[in-house]
BALOBA-1460 file (C-alpha; in Angstrom, 3 decimals):
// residues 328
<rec num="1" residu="x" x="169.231" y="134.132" z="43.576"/>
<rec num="2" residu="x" x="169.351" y="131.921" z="46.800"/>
<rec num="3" residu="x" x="172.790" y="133.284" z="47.726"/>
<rec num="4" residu="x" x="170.993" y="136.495" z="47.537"/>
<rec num="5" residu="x" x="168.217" y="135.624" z="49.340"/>
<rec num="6" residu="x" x="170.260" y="133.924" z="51.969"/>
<rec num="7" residu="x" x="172.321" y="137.054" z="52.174"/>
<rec num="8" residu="x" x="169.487" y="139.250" z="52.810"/>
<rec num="9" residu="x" x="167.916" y="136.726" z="55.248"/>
<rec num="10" residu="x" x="171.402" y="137.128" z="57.411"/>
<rec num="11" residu="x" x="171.791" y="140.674" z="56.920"/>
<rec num="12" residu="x" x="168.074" y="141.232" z="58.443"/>
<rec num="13" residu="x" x="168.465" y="139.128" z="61.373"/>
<rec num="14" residu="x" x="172.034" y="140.629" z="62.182"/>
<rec num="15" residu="x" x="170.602" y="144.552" z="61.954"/>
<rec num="16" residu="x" x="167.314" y="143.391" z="63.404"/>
<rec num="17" residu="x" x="168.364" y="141.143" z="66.769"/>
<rec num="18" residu="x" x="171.690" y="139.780" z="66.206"/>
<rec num="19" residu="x" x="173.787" y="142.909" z="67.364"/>
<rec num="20" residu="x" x="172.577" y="143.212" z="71.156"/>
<rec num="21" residu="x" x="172.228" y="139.695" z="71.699"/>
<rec num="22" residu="x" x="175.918" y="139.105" z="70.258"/>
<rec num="23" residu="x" x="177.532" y="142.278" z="72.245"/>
<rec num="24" residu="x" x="176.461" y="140.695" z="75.402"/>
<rec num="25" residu="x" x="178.477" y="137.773" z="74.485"/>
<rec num="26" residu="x" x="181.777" y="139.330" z="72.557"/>
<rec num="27" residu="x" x="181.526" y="142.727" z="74.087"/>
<rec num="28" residu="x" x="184.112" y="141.968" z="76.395"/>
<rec num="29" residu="x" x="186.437" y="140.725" z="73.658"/>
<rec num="30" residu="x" x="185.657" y="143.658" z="71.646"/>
<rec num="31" residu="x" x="187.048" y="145.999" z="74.551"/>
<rec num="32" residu="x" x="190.469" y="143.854" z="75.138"/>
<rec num="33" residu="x" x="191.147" y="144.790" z="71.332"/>
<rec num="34" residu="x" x="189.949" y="148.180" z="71.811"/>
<rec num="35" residu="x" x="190.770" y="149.074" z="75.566"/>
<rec num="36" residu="x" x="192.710" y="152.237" z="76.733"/>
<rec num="37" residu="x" x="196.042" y="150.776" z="78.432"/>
<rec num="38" residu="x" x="197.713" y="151.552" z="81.507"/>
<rec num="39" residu="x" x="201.125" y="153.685" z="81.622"/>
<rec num="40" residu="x" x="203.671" y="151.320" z="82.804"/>
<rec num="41" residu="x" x="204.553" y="153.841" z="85.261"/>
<rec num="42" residu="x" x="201.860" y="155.140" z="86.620"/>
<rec num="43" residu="x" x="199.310" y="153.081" z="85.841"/>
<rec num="44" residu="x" x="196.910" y="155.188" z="84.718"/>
<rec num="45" residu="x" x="194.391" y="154.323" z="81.481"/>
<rec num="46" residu="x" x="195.410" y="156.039" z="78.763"/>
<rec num="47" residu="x" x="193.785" y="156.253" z="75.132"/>
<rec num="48" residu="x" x="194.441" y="153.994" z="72.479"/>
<rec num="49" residu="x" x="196.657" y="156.559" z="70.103"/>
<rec num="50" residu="x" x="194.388" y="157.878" z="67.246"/>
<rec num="51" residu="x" x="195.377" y="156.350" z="64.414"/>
<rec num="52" residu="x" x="195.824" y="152.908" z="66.492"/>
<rec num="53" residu="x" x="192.289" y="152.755" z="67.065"/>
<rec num="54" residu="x" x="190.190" y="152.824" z="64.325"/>
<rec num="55" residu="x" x="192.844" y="150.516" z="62.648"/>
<rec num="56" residu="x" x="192.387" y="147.735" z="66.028"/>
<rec num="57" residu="x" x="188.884" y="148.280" z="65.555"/>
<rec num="58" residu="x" x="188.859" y="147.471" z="61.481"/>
<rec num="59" residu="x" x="191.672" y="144.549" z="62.535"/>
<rec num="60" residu="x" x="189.086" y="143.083" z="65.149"/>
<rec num="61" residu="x" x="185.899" y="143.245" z="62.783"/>
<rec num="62" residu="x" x="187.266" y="142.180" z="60.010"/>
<rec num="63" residu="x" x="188.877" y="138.921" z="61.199"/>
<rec num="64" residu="x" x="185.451" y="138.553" z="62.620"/>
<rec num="65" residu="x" x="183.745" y="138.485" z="59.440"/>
<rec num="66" residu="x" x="186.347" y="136.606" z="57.981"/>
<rec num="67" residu="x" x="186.191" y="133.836" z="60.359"/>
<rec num="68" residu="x" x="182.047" y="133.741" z="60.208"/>
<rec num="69" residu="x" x="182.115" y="133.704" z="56.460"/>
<rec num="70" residu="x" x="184.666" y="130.772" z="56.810"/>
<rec num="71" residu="x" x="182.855" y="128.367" z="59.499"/>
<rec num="72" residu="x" x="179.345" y="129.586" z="57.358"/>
<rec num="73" residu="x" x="180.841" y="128.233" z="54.271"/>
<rec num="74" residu="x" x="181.799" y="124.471" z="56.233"/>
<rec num="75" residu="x" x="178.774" y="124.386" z="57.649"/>
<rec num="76" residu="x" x="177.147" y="124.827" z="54.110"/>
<rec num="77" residu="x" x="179.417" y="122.452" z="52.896"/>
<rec num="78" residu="x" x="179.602" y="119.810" z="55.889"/>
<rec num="79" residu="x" x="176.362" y="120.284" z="57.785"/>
<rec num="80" residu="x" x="176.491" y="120.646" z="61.583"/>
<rec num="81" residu="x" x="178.865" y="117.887" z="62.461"/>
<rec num="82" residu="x" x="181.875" y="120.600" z="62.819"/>
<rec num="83" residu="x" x="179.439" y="122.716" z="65.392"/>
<rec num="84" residu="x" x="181.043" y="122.224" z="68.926"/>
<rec num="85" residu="x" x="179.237" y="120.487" z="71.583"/>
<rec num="86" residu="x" x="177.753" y="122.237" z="74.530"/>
<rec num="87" residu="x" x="180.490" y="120.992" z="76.547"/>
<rec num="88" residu="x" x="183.283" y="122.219" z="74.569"/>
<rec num="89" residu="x" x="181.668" y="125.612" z="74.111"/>
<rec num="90" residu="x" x="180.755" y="125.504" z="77.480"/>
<rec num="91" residu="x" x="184.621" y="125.532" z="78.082"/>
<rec num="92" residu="x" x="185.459" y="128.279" z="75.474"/>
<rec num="93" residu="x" x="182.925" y="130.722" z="77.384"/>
<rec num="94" residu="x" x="184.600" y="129.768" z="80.131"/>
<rec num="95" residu="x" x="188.341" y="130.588" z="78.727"/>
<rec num="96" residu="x" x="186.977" y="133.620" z="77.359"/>
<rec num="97" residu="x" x="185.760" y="134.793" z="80.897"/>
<rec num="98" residu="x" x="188.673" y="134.668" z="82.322"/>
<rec num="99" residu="x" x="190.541" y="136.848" z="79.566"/>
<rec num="100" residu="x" x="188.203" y="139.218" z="79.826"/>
<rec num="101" residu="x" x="189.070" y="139.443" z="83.629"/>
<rec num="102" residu="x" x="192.895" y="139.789" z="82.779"/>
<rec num="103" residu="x" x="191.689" y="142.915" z="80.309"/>
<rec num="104" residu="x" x="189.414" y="144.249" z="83.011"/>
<rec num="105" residu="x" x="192.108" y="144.388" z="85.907"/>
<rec num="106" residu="x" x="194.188" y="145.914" z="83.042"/>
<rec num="107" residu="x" x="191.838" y="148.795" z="82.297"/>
<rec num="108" residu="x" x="191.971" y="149.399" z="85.838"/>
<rec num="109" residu="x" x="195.476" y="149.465" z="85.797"/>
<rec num="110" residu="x" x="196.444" y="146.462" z="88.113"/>
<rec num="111" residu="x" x="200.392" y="146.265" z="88.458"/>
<rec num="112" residu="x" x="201.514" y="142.779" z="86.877"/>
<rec num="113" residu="x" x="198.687" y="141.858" z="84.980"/>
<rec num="114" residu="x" x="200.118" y="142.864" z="81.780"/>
<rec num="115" residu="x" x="202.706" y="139.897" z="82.173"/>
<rec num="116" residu="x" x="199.657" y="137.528" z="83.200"/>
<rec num="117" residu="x" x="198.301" y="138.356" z="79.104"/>
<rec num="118" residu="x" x="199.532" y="136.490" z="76.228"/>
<rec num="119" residu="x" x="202.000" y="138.581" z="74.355"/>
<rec num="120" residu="x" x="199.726" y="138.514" z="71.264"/>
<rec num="121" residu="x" x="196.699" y="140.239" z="73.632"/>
<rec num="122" residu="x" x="199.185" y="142.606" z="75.713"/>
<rec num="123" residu="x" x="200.520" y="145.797" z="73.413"/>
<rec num="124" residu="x" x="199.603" y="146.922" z="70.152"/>
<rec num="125" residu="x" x="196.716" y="146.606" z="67.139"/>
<rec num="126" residu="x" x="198.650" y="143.593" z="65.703"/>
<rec num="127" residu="x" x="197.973" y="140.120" z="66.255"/>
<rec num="128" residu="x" x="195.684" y="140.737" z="69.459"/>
<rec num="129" residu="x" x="192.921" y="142.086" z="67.464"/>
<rec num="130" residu="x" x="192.955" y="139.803" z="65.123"/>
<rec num="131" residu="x" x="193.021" y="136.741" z="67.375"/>
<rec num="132" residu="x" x="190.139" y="138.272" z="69.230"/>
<rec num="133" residu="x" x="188.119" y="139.269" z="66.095"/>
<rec num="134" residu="x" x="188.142" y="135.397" z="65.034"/>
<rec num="135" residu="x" x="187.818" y="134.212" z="68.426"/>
<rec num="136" residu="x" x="184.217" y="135.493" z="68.580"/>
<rec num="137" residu="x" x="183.052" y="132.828" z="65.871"/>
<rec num="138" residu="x" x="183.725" y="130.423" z="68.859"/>
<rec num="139" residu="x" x="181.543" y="132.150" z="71.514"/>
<rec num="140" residu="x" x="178.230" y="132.653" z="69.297"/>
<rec num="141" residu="x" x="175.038" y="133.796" z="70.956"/>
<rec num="142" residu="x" x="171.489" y="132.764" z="70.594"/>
<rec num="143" residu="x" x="170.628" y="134.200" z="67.315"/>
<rec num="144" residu="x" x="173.957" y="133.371" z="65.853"/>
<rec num="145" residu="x" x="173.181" y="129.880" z="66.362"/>
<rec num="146" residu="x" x="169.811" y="130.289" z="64.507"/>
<rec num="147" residu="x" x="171.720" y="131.662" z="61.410"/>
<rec num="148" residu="x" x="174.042" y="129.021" z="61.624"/>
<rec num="149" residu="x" x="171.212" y="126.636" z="61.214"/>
<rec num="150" residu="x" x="170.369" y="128.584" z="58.143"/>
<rec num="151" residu="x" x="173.791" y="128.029" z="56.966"/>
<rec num="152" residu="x" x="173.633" y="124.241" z="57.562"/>
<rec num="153" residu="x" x="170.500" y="124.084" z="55.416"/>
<rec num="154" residu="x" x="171.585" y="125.582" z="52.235"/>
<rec num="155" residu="x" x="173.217" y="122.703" z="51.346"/>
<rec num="156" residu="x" x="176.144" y="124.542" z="49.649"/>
<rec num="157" residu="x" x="179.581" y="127.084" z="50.375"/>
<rec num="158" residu="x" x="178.097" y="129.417" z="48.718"/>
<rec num="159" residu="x" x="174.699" y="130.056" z="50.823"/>
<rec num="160" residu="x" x="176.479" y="129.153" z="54.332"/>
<rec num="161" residu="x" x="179.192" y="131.816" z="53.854"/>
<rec num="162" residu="x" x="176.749" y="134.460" z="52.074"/>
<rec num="163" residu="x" x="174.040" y="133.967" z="55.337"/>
<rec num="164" residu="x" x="176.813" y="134.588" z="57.868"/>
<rec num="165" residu="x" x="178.603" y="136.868" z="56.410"/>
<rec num="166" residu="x" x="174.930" y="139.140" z="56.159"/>
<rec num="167" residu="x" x="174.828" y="138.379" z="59.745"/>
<rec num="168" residu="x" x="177.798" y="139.756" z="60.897"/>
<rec num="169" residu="x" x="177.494" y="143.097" z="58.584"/>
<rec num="170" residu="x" x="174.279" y="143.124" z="60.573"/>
<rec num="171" residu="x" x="176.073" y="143.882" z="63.295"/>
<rec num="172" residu="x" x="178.736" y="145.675" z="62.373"/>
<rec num="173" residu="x" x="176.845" y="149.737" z="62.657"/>
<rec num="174" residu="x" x="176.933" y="148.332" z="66.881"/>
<rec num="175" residu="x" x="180.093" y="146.754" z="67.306"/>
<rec num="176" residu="x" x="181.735" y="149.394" z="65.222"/>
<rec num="177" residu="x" x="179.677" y="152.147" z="67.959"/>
<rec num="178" residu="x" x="181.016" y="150.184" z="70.904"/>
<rec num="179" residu="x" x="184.715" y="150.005" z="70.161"/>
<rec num="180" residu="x" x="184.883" y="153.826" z="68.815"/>
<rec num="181" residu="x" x="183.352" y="154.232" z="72.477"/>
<rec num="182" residu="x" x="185.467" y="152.191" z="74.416"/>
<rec num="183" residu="x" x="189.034" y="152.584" z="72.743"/>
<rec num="184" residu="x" x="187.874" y="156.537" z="73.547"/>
<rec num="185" residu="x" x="186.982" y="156.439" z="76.705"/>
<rec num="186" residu="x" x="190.513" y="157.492" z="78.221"/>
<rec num="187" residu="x" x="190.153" y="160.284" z="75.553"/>
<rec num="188" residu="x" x="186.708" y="161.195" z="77.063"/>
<rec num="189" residu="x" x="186.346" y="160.010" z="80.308"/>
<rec num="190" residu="x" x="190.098" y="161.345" z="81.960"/>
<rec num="191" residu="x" x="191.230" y="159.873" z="84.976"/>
<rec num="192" residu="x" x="189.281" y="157.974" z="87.190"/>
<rec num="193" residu="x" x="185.728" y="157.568" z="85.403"/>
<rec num="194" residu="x" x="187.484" y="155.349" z="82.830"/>
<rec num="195" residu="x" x="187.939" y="152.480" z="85.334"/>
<rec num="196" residu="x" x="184.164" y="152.517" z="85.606"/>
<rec num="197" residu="x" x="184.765" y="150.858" z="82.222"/>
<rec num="198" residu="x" x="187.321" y="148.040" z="83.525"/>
<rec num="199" residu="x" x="184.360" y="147.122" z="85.867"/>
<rec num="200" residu="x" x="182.173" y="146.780" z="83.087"/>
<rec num="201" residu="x" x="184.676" y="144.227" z="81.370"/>
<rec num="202" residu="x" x="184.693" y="142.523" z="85.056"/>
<rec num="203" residu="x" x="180.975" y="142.446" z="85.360"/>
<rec num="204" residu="x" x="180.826" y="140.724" z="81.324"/>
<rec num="205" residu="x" x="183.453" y="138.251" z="82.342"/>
<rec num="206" residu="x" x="181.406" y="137.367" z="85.680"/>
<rec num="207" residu="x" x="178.593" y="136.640" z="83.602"/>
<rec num="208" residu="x" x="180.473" y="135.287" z="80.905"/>
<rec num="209" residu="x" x="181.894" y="132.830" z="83.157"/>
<rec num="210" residu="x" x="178.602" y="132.225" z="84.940"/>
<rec num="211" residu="x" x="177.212" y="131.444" z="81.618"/>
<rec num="212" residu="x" x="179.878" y="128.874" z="80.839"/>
<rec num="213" residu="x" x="179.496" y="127.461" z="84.385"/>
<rec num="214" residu="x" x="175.552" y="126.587" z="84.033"/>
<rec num="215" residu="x" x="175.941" y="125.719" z="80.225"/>
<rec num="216" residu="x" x="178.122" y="122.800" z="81.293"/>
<rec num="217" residu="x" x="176.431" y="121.666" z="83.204"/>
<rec num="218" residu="x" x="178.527" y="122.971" z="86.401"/>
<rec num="219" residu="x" x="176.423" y="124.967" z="88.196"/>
<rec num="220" residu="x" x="172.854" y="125.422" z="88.198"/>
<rec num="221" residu="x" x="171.082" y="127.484" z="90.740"/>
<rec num="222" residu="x" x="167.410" y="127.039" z="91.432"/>
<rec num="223" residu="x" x="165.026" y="127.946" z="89.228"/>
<rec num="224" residu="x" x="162.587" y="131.112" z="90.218"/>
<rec num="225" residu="x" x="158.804" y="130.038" z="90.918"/>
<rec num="226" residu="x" x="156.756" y="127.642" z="92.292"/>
<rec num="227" residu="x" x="156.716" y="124.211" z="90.996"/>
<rec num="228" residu="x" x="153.937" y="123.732" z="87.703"/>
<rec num="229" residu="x" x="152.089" y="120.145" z="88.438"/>
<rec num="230" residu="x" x="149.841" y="121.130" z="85.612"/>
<rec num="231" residu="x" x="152.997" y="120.867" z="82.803"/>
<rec num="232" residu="x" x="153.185" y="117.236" z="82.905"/>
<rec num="233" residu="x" x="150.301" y="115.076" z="81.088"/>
<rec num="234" residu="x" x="150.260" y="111.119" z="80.603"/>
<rec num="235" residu="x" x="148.559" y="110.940" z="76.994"/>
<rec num="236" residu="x" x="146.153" y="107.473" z="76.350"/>
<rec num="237" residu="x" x="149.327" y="106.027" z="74.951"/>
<rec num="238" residu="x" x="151.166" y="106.019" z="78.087"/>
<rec num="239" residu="x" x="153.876" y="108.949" z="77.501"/>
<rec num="240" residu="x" x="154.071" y="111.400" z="79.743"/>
<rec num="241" residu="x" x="154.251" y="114.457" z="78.085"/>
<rec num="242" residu="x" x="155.895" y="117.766" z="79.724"/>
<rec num="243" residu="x" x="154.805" y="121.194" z="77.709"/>
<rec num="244" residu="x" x="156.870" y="123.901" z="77.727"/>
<rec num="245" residu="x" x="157.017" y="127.707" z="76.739"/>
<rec num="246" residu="x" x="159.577" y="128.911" z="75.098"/>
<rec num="247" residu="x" x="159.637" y="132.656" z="75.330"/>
<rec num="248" residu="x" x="162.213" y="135.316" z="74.276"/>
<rec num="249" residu="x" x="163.251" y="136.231" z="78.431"/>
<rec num="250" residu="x" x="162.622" y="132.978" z="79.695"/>
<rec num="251" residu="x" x="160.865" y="129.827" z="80.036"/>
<rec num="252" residu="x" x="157.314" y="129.034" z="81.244"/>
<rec num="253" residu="x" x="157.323" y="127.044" z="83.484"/>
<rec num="254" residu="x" x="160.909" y="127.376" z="84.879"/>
<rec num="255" residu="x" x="159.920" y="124.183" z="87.078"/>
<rec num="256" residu="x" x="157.959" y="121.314" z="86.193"/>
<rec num="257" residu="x" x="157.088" y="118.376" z="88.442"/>
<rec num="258" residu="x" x="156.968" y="115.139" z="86.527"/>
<rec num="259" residu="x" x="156.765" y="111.373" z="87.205"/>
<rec num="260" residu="x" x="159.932" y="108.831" z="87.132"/>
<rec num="261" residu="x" x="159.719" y="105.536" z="85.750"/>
<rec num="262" residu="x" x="157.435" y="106.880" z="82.587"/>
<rec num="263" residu="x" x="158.795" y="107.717" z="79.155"/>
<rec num="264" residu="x" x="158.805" y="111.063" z="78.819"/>
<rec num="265" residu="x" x="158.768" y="113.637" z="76.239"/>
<rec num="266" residu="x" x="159.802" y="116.968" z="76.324"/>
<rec num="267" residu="x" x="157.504" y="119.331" z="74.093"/>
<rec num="268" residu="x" x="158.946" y="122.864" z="73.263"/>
<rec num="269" residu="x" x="156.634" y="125.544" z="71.575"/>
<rec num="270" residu="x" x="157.649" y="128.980" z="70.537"/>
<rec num="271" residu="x" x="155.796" y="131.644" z="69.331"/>
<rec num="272" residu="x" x="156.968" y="134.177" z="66.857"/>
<rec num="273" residu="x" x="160.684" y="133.112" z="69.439"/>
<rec num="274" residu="x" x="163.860" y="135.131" z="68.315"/>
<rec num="275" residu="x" x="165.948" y="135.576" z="71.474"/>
<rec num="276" residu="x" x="168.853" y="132.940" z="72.450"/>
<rec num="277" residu="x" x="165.818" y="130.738" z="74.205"/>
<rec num="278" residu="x" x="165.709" y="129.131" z="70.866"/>
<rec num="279" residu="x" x="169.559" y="127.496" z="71.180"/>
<rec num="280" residu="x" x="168.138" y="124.917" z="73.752"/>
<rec num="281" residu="x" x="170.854" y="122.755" z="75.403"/>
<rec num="282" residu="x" x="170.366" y="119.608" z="77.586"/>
<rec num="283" residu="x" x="173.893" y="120.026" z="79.662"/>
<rec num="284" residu="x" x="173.217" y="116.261" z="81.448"/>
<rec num="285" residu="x" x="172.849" y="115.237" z="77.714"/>
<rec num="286" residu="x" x="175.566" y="117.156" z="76.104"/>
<rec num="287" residu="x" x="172.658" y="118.301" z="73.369"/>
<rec num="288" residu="x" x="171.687" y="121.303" z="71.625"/>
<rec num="289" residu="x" x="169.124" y="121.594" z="69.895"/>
<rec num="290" residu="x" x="167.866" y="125.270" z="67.349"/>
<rec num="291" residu="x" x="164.568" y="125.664" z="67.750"/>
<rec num="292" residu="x" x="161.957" y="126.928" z="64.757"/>
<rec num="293" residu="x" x="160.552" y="130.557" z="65.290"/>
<rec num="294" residu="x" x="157.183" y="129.060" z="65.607"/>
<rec num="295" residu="x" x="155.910" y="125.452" z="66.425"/>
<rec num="296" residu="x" x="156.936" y="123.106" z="68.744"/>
<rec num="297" residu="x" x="159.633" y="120.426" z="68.605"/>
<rec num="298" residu="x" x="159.639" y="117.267" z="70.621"/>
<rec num="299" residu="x" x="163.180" y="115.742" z="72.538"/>
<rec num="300" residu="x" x="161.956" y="112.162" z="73.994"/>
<rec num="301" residu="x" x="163.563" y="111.738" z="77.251"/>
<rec num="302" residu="x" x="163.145" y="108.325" z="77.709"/>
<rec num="303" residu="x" x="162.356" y="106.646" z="80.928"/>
<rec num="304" residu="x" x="164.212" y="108.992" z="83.437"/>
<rec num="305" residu="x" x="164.640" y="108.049" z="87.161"/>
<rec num="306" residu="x" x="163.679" y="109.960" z="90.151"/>
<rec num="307" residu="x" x="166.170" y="113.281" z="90.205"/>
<rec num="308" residu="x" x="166.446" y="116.646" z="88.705"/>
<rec num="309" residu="x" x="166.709" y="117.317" z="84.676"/>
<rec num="310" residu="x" x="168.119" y="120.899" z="84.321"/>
<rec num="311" residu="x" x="168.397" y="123.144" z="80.914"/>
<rec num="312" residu="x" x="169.483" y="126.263" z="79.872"/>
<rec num="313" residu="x" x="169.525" y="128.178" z="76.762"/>
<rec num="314" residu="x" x="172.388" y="128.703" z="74.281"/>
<rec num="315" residu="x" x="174.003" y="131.999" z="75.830"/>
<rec num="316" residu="x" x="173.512" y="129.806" z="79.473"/>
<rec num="317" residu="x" x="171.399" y="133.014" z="80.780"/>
<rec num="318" residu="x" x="168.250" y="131.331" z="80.891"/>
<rec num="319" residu="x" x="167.363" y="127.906" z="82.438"/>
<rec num="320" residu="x" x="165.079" y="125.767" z="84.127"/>
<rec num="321" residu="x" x="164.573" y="122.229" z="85.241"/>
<rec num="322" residu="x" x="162.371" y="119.429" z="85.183"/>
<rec num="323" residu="x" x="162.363" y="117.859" z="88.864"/>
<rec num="324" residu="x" x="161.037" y="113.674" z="88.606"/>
<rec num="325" residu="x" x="159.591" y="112.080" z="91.725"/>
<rec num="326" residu="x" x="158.678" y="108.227" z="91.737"/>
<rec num="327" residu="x" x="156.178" y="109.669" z="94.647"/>
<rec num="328" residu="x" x="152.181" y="109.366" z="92.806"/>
């Protein structure tokens, strides 16, 4: 019965949220197993032959359920410990961005690119696919990682791989829509129009990559609106505490003035919170943490010194920063 239930329970949240927020992440590895490819001699997109497509597109969602009924089973069985670090994911995003740029120029029908692609990736619906299809367990979005934490507390194979694999048939009715639409865009589209569709894959990678960049910790551009003074609050027992928002777009406030030199603790509180806010990841810290729907959860901080404390959320599309001054 708790298989079932667990089932269910994935199955809800993939149909429900899990297939937007997970296209914006793997859509761009979803069209390099589905794209239209350029003539070598010409250079102009062409279709993905008929029967070639539908069988990439089973090839590609099928290793993808594979692979999340796999890593959903471990984590039953092993707890989080095999999760990867924000760091290393932060580098996977990263790799992933910049294949999605190779299938992008592609689609547009750039001249050498092809030879730029592993062989795997470059012709056919044979091993590219499927290497795709599993790569996506290692680029999860927000409310992948929330399942996942479902799957770490069943306690058993059984429930982890019966949660995620819900969650993925979730989202199959989408991804399945998505790569019937892109493998037949040449088929559609005709001529030009179709590289409108390479510059989609280019505009993913960008913020794929840009993603990667401020989940690592690499880049972090300043956070929109004024600075909250009112977020930070020294309690009777001497911790400062610094109260913070967590909403599905965003996080309120974005910037929070606090004091150096004080222990400090970090309060998060959601409210009814599905999006990928909930993955919260300290880059400086190299910590994730999933947050619960509803409630609040507490990271103590320590005693930080006068600088800048930055954070983003698990996809690395939303941040915002805690900025500590020694001034009074």
């Amino acid at each position: 019965m708790q298989v079932l239930t667990l089932f269910a329970t994935g199955l809800g949240a993939g149909f429900v949220a899990g297939g937007a927020s997970c296209a914006a992440v793997q859509g761009g590895l979803l069209a390099g197993a589905v794209r239209p490819r350029p003539t070598p001699a010409a250079g102009c997109p062409t279709t993905v032959p008929r029967g070639l497509l539908p069988r990439a597109l089973a090839v590609f969602l099928g290793a993808k359920l594979a692979a999340h009924a796999v890593l959903g089973a471990l984590l039953g069985l092993l707890g989080g410990a095999i999760q990867p670090t924000p760091g290393t994911r932060a580098i996977l995003l990263l790799l992933a961005g910049a294949l999605m740029v190779l299938f992008g120029l592609s689609m547009l029908g750039v001249p050498g690119v092809g030879r730029l692609l592993p062989r795997a990736f470059a012709r056919g619906a044979g091993r590219g696919p499927l290497l795709l299809g599993a790569a996506t367990v290692l680029v999860p979005c927000g409310v992948t990682l929330g399942v996942e934490l479902v799957a770490v507390t069943s306690g058993n194979a059984f429930g982890g791989a019966a949660v995620l694999t819900g969650f993925v048939l979730g989202t199959l009715p989408l991804f399945a829509a998505l790569g019937l639409l892109v493998g037949a865009s040449g088929r559609v589209l005709r001529g030009r129009p179709t590289a409108l569709l390479g510059l989609l894959v280019l505009a993913v990678a960008a913020w794929t990559i840009a993603s990667g960049l401020r989940l690592g910790g690499w880049w972090t551009p300043a956070a929109a609106g004024t600075v909250d003074h009112a977020a930070a609050r020294t309690g009777t027992d001497g911790v400062q505490r610094v109260t913070v928002r967590v909403g599905n777009e965003g996080y309120h406030p974005a910037r929070a003035l606090a004091r150096a030199g004080v222990r400090t603790v970090l309060v998060l509180r959601t409210d009814h919170t599905t999006g990928c806010t909930r993955g919260f990841v300290l880059p400086a810290r190299d910590e994730q943490r999933v947050l619960p729907v509803t409630g609040a959860a507490e990271i103590d901080l320590g005693t930080p010194r006068a600088g800048t404390l930055t954070w983003t959320c698990a996809m690395g599309m939303y941040s915002g920063r805690i900025e500590f001054r020694s001034d009074p």
